[in-house]
C-alpha positions in Angstrom: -21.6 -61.4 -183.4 -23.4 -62.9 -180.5 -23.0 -62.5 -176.8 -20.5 -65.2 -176.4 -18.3 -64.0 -179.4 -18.1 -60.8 -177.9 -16.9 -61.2 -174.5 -14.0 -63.6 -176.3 -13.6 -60.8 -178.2 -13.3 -57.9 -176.9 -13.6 -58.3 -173.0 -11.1 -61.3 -172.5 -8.3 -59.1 -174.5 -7.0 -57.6 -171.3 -3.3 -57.0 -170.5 -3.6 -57.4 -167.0 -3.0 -60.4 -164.8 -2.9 -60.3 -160.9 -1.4 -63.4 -159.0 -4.5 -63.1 -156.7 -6.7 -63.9 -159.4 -7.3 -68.0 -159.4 -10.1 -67.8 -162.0 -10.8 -65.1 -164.3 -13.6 -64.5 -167.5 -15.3 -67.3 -168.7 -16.6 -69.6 -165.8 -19.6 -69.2 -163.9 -17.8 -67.2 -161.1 -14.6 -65.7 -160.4 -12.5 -66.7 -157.6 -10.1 -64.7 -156.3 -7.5 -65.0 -152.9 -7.3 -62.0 -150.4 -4.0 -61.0 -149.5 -3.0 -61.4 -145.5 -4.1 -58.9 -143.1 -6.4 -56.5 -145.5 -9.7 -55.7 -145.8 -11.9 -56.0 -149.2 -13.5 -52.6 -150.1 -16.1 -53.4 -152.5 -18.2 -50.4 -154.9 -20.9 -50.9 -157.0 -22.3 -47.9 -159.6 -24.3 -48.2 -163.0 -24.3 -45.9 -165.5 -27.3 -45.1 -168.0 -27.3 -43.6 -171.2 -29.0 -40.0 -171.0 -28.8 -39.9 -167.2 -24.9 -39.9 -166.7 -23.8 -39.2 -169.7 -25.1 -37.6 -172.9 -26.2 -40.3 -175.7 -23.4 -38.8 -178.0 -20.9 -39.6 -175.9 -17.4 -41.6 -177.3 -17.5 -45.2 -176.4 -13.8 -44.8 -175.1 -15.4 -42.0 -172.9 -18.3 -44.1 -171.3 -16.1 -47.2 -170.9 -13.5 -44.9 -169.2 -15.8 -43.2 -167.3 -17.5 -46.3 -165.9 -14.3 -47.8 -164.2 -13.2 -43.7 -163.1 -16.1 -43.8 -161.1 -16.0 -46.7 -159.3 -12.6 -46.5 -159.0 -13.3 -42.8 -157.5 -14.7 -44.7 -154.3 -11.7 -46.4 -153.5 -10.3 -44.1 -153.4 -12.5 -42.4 -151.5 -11.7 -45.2 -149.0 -8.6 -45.2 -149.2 -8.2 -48.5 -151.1 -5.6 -50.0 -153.8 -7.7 -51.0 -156.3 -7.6 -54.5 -158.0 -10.4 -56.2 -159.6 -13.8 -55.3 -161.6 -16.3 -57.4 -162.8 -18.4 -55.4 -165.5 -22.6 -56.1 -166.5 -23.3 -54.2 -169.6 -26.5 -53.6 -171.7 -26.3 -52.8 -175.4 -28.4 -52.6 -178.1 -26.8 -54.1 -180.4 -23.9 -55.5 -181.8 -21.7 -52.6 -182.4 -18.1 -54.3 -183.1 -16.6 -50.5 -183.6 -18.2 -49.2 -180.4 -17.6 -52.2 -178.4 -13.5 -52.1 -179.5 -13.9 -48.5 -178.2 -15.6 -48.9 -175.1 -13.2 -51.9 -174.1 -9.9 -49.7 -175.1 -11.3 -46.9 -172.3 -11.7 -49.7 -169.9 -8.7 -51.4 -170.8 -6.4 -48.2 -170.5 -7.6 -47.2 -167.1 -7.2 -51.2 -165.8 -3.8 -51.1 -166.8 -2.8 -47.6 -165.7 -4.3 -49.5 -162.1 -3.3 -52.8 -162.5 -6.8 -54.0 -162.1 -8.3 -57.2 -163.9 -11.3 -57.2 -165.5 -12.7 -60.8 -163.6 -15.9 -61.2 -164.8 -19.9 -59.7 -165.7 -22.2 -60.1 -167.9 -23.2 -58.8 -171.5 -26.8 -58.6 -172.8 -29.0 -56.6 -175.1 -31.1 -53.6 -174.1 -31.0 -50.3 -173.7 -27.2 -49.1 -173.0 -26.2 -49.2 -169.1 -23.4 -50.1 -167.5 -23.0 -51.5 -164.0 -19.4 -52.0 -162.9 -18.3 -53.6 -159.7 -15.3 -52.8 -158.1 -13.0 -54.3 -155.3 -9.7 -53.0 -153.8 -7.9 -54.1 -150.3 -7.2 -51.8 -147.5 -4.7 -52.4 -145.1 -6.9 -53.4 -141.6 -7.9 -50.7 -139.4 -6.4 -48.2 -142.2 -9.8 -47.3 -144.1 -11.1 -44.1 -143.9 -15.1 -44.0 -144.1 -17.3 -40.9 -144.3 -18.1 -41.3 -139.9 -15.1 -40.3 -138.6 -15.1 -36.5 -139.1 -15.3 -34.1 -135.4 -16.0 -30.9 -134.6 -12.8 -28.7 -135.0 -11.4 -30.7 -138.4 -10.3 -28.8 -141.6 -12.1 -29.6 -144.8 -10.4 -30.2 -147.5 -10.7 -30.8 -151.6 -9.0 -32.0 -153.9 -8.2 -30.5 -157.3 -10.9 -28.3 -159.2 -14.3 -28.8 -158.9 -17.2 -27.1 -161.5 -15.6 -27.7 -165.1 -17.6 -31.3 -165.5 -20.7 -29.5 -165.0 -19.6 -26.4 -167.0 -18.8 -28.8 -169.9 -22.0 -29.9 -169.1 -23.8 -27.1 -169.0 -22.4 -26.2 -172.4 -23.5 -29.3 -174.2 -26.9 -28.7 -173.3 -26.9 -25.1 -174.7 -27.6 -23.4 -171.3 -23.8 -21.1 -171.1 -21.2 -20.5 -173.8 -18.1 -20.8 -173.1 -14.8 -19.2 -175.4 -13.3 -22.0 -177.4 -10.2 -22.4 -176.1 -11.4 -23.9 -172.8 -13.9 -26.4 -174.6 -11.4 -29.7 -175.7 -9.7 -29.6 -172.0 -13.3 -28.9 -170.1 -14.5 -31.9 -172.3 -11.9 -33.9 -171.0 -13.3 -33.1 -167.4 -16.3 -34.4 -168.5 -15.1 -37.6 -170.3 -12.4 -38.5 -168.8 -12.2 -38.2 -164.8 -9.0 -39.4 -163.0 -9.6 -40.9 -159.7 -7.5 -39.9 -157.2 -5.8 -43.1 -156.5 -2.6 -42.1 -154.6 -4.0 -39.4 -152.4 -6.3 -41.7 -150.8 -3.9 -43.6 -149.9 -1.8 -41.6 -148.5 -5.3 -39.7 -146.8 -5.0 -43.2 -145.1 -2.1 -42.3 -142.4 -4.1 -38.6 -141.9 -7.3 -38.2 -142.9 -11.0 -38.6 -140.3 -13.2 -38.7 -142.7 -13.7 -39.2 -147.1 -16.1 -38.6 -149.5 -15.8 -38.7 -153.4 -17.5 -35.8 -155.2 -20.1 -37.1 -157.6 -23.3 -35.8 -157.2 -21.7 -32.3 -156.4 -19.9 -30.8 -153.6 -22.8 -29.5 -151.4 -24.9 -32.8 -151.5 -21.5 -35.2 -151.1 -20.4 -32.6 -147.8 -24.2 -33.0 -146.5 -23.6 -36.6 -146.8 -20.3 -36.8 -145.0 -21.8 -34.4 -142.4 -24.9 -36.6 -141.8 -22.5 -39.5 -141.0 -20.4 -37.7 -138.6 -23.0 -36.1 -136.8 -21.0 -32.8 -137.5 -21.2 -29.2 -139.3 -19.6 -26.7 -141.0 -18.6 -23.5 -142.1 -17.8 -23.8 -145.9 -16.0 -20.8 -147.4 -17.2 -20.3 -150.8 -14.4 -18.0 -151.7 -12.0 -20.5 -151.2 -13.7 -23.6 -153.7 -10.9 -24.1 -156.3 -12.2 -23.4 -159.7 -10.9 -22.9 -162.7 -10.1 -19.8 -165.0 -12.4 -21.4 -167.8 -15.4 -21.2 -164.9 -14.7 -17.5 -163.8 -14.3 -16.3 -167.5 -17.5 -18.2 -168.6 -19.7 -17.0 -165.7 -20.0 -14.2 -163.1 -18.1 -15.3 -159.5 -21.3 -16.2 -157.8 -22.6 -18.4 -160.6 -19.3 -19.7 -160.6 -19.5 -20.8 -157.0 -23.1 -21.8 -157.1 -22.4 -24.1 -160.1 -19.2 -25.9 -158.8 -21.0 -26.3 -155.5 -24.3 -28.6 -156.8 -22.6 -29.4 -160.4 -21.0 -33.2 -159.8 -19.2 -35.4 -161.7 -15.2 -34.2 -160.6 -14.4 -37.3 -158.9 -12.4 -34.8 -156.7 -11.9 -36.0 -152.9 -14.0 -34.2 -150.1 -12.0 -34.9 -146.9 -11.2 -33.9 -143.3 -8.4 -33.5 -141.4 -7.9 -33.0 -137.2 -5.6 -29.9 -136.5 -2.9 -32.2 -135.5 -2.6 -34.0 -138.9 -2.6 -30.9 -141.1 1.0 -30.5 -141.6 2.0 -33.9 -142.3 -1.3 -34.4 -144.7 0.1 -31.2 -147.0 3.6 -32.6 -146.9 2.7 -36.0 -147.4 0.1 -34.7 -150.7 2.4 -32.2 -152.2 4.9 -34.9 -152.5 2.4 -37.0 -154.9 1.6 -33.6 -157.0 -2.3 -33.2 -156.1 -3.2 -30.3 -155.1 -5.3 -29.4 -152.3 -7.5 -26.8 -151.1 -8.6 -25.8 -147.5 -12.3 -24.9 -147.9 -13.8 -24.9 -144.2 -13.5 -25.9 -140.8 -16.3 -28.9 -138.6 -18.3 -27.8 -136.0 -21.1 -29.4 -134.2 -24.5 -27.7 -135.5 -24.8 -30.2 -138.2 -25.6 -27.8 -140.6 -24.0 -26.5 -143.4 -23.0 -22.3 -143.4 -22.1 -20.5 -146.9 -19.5 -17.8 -146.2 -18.8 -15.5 -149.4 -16.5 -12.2 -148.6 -16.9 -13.4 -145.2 -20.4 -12.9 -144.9 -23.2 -15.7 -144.6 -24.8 -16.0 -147.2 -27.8 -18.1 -148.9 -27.0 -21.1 -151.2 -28.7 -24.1 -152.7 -26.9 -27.0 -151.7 -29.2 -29.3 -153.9 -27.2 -31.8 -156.1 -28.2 -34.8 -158.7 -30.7 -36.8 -157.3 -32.2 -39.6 -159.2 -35.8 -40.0 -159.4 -36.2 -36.4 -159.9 -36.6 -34.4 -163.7 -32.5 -34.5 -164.5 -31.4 -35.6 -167.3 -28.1 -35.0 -169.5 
């Protein structure tokens, strides 16, 4: 089957399709029309085989996973999602894997209402680049600058079972087997957090998506607000399957640099706490108070209360990591 044959296929075979839409797959652009009054968030993020995901990895996983992601930072944003166009690489053929990989993009599309518009489809070694667009209301987005001194910091979910799922893959910690199917789901399968940044929208200063890990994402919304903070490690919500599998401190240290939860990292002024909790316990995320802003621009570890020392060093490409 060549290129052509696939993207008829395999990619057209979509059970979404927004009014905004004018022209979809299969002409040399897509064309789309903005709604009134909203801004266009746009996200781009590629994903390569052996860097951000294992090579064994389901094809429903990888094809899940690379809309999760790019989804993640709407969210982030506060955006509704709406369109992707998707660029992938393959070598070869695979009808089976391809079917896959298109039923774990196709699932989260729909579960999103978001259209698959476009992208391209070529042979090489497996990558995927997927673009991804969403509206914002004007003057509604929330961007990683707006954070001050005094703020809460807040997370979303739990952070540390991708990278303990991770961690187990590679060989490097054992974990009992009744945490392994639901840590590999972590792993796999992230859900963006759609509806909370949304509703983050009428509360939040300042968001940040959690992929590269906790400490590095923080340093990055710090950096843009000019701001610091006291981060209490006690408080990081982690899972039983992370306490059982590794002594507290690992525990900590591992959720704080391990990336891939797709969790939201956000702030919120004193004046907007209660209405922020309300507002998210209504939708059924949970949240988790884990520090307060301050203006050294620097990021303090508190364990037990006490300062302590941390590496804060995440995924950064270019350097020796590899999954």
């Amino acid at each position: 089957m060549n290129e052509f044959e696939l993207i008829k296929h395999y990619f057209t075979k979509q059970l979404v399709t927004r009014k905004d839409v004018l022209v979809g797959i299969g002409d040399d652009c897509a064309l789309v029309q903005p709604a009134e009054r909203q801004n266009i968030a746009i996200t781009t993020d590629t994903l390569i085989a052996g860097v951000h995901f294992p090579h064994n990895t389901s094809a429903r996983a990888i094809g899940h996973k690379s809309v999760a992601v790019s989804l993640s930072d709407l969210a982030a944003m506060g955006a509704e999602p709406s369109w992707i166009s998707l660029a992938i690489s393959l070598p070869n053929a695979d009808e089976a894997w391809v079917s896959e990989f298109c039923a774990g993009v196709f699932e989260l599309c729909e579960f999103y209402h978001v259209q698959l518009i476009g992208g391209d489809t070529t042979q090489g070694p497996l990558s995927i680049t997927v673009t991804a667009q969403g509206y914002t209301p004007i003057d509604k987005q929330i961007t990683r600058s707006g954070a001050k001194a005094g703020d809460w910091l807040y997370v979303t979910g739990n952070i540390g079972d991708a990278a303990l799922a991770l961690r187990y893959i590679q060989g490097e910690i054992e974990v009992e087997e009744r945490y392994r199917a639901a840590l590999q789901d972590q792993l796999d399968f992230p859900k963006p957090r759609i509806l909370a940044g949304q509703v983050l929208r009428e509360y939040a200063s300042a968001a940040i998506d959690i992929s590269d890990g906790l400490a590095a994402d923080l340093s990055h919304l710090c950096q843009a607000s000019q701001v610091g903070v006291n981060l209490i490690v006690d408080n990081l919500p982690l899972s039983e399957a992370l306490f059982d599998s590794l002594p507290a401190e690992q525990a900590y240290q591992l959720a704080l640099i391990g990336g891939d939860d797709y969790e939201l990292l956000f702030t919120v002024a004193e004046d907007n706490k209660v209405g922020m909790e309300t507002a998210l316990a209504n939708t059924g995320v949970p949240i988790t108070c884990i520090g307060q802003l301050n203006s050294s621009q620097k990021i303090k570890t508190l364990l037990n209360g006490e300062t302590v020392c941390m590496d804060l060093q995440g995924f950064e490409h270019f350097s020796l990591s590899r999954v």
